[in-house]
Structure formats: C-alpha cells, structure tokens
N, CA, C and O of each residue as an XYZ file, in Angstrom:
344
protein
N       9.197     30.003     -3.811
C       7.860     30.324     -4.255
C       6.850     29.634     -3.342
O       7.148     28.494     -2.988
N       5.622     30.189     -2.877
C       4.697     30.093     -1.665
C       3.780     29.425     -2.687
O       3.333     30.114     -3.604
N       3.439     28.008     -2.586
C       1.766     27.831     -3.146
C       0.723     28.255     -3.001
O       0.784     28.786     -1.892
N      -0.192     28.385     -3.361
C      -1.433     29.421     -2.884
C      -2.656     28.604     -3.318
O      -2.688     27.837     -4.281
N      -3.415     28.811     -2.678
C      -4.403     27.686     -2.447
C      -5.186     27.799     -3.516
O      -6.231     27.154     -3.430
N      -5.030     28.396     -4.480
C      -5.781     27.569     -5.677
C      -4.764     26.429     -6.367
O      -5.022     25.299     -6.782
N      -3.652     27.089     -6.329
C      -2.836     25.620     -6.603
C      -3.013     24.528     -5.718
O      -3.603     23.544     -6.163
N      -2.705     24.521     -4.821
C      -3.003     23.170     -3.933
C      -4.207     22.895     -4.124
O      -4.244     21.701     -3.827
N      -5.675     23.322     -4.552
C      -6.558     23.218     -4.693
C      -6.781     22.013     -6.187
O      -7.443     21.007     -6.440
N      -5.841     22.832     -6.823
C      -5.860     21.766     -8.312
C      -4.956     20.820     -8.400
O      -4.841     20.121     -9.407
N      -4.167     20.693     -7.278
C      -3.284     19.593     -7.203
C      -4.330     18.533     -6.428
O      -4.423     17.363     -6.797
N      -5.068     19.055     -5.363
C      -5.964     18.060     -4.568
C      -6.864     17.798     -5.466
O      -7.263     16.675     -5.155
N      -7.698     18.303     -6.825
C      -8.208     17.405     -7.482
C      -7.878     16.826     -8.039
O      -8.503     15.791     -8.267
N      -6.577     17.109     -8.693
C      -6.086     15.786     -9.400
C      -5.397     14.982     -8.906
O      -4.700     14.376     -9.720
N      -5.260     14.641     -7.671
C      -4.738     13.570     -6.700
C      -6.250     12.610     -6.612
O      -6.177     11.429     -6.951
N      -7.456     13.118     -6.193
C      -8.562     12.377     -6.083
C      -9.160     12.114     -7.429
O     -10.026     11.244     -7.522
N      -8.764     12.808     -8.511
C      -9.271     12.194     -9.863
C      -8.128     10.679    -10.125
O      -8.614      9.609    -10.491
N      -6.801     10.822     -9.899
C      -6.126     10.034    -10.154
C      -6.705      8.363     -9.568
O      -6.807      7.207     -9.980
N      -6.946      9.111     -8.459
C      -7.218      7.699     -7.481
C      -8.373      7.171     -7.604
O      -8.579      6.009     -7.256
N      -9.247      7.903     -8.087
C     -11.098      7.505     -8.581
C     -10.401      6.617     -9.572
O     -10.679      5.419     -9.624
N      -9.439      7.204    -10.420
C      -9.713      6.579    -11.618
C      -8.986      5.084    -11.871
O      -9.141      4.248    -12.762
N      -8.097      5.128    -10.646
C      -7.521      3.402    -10.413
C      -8.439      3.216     -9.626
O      -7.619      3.156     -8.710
N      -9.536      3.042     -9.032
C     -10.425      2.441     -7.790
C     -11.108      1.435     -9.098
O     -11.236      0.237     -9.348
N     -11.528      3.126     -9.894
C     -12.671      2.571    -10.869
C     -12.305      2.038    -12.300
O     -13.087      1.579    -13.133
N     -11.025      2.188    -12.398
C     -10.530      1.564    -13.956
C     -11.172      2.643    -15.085
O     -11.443      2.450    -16.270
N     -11.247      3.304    -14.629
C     -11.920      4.464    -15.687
C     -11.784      6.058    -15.818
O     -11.480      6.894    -14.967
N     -12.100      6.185    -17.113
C     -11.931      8.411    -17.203
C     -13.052      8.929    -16.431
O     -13.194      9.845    -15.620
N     -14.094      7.694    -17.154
C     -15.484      8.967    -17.395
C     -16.042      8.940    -15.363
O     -16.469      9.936    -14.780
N     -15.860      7.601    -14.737
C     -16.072      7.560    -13.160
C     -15.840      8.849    -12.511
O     -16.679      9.647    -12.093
N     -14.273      8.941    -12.491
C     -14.080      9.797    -11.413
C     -14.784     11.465    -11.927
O     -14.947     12.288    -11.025
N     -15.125     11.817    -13.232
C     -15.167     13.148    -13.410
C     -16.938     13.247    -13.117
O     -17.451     14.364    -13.055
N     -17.759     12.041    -12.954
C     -19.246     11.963    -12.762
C     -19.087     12.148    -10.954
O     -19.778     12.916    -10.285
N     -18.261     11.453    -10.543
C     -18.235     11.887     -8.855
C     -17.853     13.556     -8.212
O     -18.399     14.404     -7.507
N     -16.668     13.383     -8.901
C     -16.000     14.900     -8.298
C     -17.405     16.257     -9.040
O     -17.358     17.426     -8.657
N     -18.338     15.846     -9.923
C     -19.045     16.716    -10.639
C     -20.382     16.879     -9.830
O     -21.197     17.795     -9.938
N     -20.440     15.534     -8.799
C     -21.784     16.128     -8.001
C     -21.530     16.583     -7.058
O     -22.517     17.032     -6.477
N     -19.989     16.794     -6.218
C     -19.595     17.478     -5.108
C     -20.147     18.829     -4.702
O     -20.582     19.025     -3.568
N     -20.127     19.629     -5.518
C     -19.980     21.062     -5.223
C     -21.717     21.155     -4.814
O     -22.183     21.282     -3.681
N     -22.344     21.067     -5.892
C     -23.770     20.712     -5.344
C     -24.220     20.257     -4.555
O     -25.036     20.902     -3.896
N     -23.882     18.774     -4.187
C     -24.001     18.462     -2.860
C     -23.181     19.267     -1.652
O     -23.420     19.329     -0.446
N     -22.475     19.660     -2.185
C     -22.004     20.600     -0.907
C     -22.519     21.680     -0.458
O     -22.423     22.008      0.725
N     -23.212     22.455     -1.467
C     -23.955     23.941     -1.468
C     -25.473     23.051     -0.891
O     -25.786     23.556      0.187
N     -26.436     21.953     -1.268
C     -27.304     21.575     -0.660
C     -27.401     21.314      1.014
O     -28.214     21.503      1.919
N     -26.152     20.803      0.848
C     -25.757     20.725      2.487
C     -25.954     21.557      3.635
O     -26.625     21.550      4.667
N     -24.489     22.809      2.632
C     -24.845     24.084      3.364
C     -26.335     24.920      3.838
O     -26.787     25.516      4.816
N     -26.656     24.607      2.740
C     -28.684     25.680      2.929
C     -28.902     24.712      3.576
O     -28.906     25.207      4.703
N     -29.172     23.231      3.764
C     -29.921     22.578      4.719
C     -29.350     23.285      6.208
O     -30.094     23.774      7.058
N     -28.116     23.224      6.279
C     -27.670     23.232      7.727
C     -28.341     24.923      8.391
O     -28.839     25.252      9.468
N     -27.955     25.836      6.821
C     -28.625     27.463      7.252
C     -29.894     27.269      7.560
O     -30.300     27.944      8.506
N     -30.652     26.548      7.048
C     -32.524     26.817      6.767
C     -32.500     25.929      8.434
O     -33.684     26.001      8.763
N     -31.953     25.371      9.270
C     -32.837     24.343     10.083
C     -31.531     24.776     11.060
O     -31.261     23.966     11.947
N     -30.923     25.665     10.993
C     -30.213     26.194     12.051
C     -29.147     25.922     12.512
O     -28.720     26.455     13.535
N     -28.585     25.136     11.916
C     -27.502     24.238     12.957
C     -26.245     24.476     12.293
O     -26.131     24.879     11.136
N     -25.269     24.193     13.123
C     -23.851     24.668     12.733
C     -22.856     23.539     12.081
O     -23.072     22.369     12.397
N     -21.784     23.831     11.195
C     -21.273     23.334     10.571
C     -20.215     22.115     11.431
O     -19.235     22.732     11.847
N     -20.156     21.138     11.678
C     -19.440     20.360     12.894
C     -18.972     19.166     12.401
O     -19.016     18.993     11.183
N     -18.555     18.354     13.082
C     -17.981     16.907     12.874
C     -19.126     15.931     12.548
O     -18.968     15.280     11.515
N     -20.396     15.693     13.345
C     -21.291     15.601     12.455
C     -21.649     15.561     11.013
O     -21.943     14.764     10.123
N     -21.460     16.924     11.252
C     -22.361     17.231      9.822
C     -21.099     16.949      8.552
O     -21.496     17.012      7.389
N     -19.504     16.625      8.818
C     -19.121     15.724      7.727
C     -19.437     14.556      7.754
O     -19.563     13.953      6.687
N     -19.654     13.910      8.984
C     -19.862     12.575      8.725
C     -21.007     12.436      7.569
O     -20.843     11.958      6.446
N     -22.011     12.885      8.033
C     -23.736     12.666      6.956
C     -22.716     13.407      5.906
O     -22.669     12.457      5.124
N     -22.112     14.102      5.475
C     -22.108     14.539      3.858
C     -21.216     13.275      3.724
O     -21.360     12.702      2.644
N     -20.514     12.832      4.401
C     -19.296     11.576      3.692
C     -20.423      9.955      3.270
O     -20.267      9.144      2.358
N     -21.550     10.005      4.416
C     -22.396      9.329      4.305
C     -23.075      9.128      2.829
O     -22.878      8.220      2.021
N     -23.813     10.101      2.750
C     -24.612     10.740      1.718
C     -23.319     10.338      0.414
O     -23.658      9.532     -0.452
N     -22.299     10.767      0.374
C     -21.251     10.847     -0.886
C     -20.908      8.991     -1.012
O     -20.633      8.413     -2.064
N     -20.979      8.592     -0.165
C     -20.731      7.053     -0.377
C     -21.758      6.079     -0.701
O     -21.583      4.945     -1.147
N     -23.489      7.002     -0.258
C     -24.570      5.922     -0.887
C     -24.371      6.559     -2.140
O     -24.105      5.771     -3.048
N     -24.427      7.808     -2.461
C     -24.262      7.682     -4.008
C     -23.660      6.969     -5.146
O     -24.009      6.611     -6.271
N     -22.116      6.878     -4.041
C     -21.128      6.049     -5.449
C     -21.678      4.688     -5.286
O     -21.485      4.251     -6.420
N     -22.192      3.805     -4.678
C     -23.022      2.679     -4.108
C     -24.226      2.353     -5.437
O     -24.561      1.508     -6.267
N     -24.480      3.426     -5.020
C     -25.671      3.240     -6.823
C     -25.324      3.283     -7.565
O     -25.708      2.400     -8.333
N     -24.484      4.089     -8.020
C     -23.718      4.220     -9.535
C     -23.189      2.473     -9.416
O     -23.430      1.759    -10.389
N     -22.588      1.960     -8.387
C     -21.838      1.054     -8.729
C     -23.237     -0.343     -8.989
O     -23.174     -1.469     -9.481
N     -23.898      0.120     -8.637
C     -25.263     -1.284     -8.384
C     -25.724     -1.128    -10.037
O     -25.638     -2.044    -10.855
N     -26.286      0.394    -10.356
C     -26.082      0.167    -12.082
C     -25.226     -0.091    -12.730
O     -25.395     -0.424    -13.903
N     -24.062     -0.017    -12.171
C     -23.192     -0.370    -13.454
C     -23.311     -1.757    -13.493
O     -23.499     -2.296    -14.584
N     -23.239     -2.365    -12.559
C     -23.450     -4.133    -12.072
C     -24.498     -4.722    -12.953
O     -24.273     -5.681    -13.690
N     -25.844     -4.018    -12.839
C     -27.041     -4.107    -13.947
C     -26.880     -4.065    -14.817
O     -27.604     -4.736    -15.552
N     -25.820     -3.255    -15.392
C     -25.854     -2.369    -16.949
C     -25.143     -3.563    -18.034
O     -25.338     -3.851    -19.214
N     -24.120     -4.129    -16.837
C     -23.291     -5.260    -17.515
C     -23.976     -6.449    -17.388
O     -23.641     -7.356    -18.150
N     -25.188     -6.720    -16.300
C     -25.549     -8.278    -16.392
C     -26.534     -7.853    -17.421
O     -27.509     -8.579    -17.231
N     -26.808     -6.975    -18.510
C     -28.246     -6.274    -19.511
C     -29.513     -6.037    -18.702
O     -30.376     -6.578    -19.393
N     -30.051     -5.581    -17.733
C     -30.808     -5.706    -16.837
C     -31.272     -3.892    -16.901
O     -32.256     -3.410    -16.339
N     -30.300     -3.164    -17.706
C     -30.511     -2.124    -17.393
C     -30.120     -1.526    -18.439
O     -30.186     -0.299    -18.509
C-alpha cells in the first residue's frame, strides 16, 4: 500500500504536535502554534504575490524567523502570567 500525501501529511502533524508538546509540557501549546501556521502562511504568500517576488530560500528563512518571534512572546507571557504580572 502507497501512502498518499494526505496521510503523510497527518502523520507530519502529529509528529510536530508530539514534539511541541514535550518542548512545552503541554496540550493546549502545541495546538495554539500549529493553529497560526496556515495563516501565516497564506499572509506570506500575498505578501510575496502583491510586491512581486518569488518564493525562495529566503523567503523560508523570514517565515521561520517570523514563526520563532512569535513562539518567543507566547513564551515571555507565559513567564509574566506565572510571575502575576499579567
């Protein structure tokens, strides 16, 4: 039997949910990350259509960029949330 890429597709999220969720000791972490992906990914895309430029090695780096200040904040509130600050 041939896998077909929606299976491997749902095996690759639940390989990166698994691993969010030992990074972060938690359920609710990894399903708030993997949930702003797609969006940020479709924002990406129209930026790159609207201003012309083509899809490249670059342009993962800034989305991997962009995906790592995010989890960065989440992690700075949570830091707040537990010293009561927030």
């Amino acid at each position: 039997m041939k896998p077909t890429s929606a299976c491997c597709s749902f095996v690759a999220i639940g390989v990166v949910y698994i691993v969010l969720g030992a990074l972060y000791e938690s359920y609710i972490h990894p399903i708030t990350i993997l949930s702003g992906l797609p969006s940020a990914g479709l924002g990406a895309l129209v930026t790159l259509w609207l201003f012309g430029n083509e899809l490249n090695i670059y342009s993962f780096v800034g989305l991997d960029h962009a995906d790592r200040d995010r989890q960065e904040e989440r992690d700075h509130a949570d830091r707040l949330r537990a010293r009561g600050r927030a």
